[in-house]
N, C-alpha and C positions, 0 to 999 in steps of 0.2 A: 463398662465394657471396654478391651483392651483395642485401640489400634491398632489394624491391620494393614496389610497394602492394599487390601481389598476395601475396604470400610474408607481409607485416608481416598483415595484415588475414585469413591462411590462407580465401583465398578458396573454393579450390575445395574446399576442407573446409566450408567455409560454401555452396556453394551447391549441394553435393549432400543437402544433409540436409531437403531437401524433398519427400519419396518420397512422391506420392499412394497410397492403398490402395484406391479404385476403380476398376471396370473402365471402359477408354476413354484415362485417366481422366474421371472426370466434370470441368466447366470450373472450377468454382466451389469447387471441394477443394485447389486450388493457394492460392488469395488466404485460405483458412481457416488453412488451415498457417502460411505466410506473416506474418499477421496474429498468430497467437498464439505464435510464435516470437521472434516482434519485441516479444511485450507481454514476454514472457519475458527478454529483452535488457533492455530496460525498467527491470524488478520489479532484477534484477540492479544497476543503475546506481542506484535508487532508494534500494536495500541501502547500496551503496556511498559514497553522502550523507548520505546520514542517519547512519552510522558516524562518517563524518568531522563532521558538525554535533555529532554528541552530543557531541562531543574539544570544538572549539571552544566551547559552552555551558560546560564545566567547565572550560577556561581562562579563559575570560572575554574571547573574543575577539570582540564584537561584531558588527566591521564584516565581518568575515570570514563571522560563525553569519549573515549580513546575507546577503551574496554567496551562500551556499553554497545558504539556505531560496530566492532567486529562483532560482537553477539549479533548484532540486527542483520549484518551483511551475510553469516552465516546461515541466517534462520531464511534470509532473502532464497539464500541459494538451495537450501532444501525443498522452500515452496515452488522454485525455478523445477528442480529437480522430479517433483512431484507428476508434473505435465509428462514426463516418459511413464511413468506409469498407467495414469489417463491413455494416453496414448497408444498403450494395448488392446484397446478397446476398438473393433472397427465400426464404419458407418451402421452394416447391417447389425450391428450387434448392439447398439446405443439407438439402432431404429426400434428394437423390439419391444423396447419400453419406454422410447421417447414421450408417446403421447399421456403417457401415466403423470406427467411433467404438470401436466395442463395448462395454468400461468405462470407458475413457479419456475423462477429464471436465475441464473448468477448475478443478472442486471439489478438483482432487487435486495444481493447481499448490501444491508446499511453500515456494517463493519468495514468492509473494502472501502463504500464512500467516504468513511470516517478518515482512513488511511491516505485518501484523495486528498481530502480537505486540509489535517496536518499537515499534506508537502504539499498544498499552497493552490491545487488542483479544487473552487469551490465553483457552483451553483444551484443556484436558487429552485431551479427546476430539479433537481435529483433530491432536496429534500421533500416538494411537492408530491414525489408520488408515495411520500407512507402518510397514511391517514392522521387527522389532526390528535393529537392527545397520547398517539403511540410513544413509546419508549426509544423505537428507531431517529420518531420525527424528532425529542427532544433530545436526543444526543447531537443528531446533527443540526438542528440550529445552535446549538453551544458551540459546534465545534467549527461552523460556519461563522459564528462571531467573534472565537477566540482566536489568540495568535497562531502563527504559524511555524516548523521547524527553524526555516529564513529569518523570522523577527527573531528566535531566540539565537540565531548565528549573528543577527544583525547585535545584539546587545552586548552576544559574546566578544566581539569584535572590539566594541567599544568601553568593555571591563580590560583589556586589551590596550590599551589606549591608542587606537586608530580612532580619528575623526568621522565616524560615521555620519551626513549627514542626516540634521534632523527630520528632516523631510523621508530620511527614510523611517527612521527610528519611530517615526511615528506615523508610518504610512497606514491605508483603509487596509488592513488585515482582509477583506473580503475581496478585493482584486487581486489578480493572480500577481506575481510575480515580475515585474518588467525589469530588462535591463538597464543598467545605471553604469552612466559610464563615468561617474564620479566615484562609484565602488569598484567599478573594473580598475579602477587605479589602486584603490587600498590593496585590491587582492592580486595586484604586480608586487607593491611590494611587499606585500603578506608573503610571499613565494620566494622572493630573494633576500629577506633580512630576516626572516622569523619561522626557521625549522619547526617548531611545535605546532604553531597555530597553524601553517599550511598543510601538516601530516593532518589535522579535520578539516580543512577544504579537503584535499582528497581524498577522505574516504566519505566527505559526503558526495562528492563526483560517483565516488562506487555506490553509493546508492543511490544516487540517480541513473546510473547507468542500468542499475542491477532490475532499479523496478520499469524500465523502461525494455530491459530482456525480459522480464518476466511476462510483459504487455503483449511483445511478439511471439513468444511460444504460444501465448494463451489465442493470440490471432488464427495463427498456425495451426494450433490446436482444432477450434473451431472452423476451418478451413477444411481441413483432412476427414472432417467426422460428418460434417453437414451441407458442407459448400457454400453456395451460396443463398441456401434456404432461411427464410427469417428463423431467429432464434425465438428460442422456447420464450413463454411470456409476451410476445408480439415485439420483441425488440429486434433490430435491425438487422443480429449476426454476425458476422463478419466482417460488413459493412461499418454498420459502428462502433466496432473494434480497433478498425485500420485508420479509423480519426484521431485515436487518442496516441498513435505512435508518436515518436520522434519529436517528445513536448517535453524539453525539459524542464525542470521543477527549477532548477538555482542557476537559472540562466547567463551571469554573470561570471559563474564559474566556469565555463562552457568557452565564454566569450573571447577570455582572457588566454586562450593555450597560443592564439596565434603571435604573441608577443613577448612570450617569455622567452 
């Protein structure tokens, strides 16, 4: 049988897996699903870059980790972008089918925590809540014991030949990220002797920025739609949304702007 776009693309596997659970349906439960199916596609492709940039960083492939971080920053801003869409949607009209929800929450996308975990954002507790033996659980403890986007900048640094201490090079991969101000010196002069290598400190700056914009609309979001009601699945809302602002992921890079 010959390839189609329909057949390559398994459309009609793709565009029955939108099944409202309201009765009617309600209008505004079609463009929910829709919406977080697609961020879900997304998280997925997001995965899938960042895999390939970490390679490129420990080869020492520049213009390539160049090419790969605009793709991602791109793709960043579409998922950014997406939230004005959601965002047509009002309170009473996301109430109509809220409760069809039941437990099921954004809280419990294990692709997003993947994405947490990559840039350096891990704990123990967020793998706990998918059941032992799941597919969720065992991506994320790999991805909780594997390196992180930083080790592979940290390597790239040192294919590079900047000094990286080894104490970083070989730090516990499972603690977040702490500032080093023995790196905040490499990445002064990384900024004023080494045009290449500092065009990827900044544009991983832009995605750190990018997903730390994305964290606030998505606050916001929830905010405008719900208030201050716990979120779907018994998670906190809003509330625990507004904890995870303003956390940067390569805090060193952050560090270093007041001195340049």
């Amino acid at each position: 049988m010959a390839v189609t776009y329909s057949s390559y693309l398994k459309l009609d596997e793709l565009l029955a897996l939108q099944q409202p659970r309201s009765a009617g349906p309600e209008h505004d439960e079609m463009l929910f699903i829709v919406i977080h199916q697609v961020y879900e596609l997304w998280f997925k492709e997001m995965l899938h870059e960042l895999a390939y940039l970490e390679k490129l960083l420990r080869d020492n492939a520049t213009p390539r980790a160049l090419h790969t971080l605009k793709r991602i920053l791109t793709v960043l801003k579409v998922m950014v972008a997406q939230i004005d869409v959601l965002e047509t949607m009002t309170p009473l009209e996301f109430l109509s089918f809220r409760d069809r929800l039941e437990s099921g929450s954004g809280f419990q996308s294990f692709q997003f925590r993947e994405l947490e975990f990559v840039l350096g954002t891990k704990n123990l507790e967020a793998i706990a809540r998918y059941p032992e033996g799941s597919e969720a659980r065992r991506r994320l403890d790999a991805r909780y014991r594997g390196a992180t986007l930083w080790d592979a900048f940290l390597a790239y640094l040192a294919r590079n030949q900047y000094t990286v201490p080894p104490s970083q090079l070989a730090r516990d991969v499972t603690r977040p990220v702490e500032p080093s101000r023995e790196m905040q010196q490499i990445l002064i002069s990384v900024y004023r002797k080494d045009a290449a290598v500092a065009s990827v400190c900044e544009r991983l700056v832009d995605l750190d920025e990018g997903v730390m914009e994305w964290r606030y609309r998505h606050v916001k979001m929830v905010q405008r739609t719900i208030g201050t009601k716990p979120g779907t699945g018994g998670s906190a809302g809003a509330e625990y949304l507004e904890t995870t602002l303003n956390k940067p992921a390569f805090p060193d890079l952050w560090a270093i702007r007041t001195e340049l």
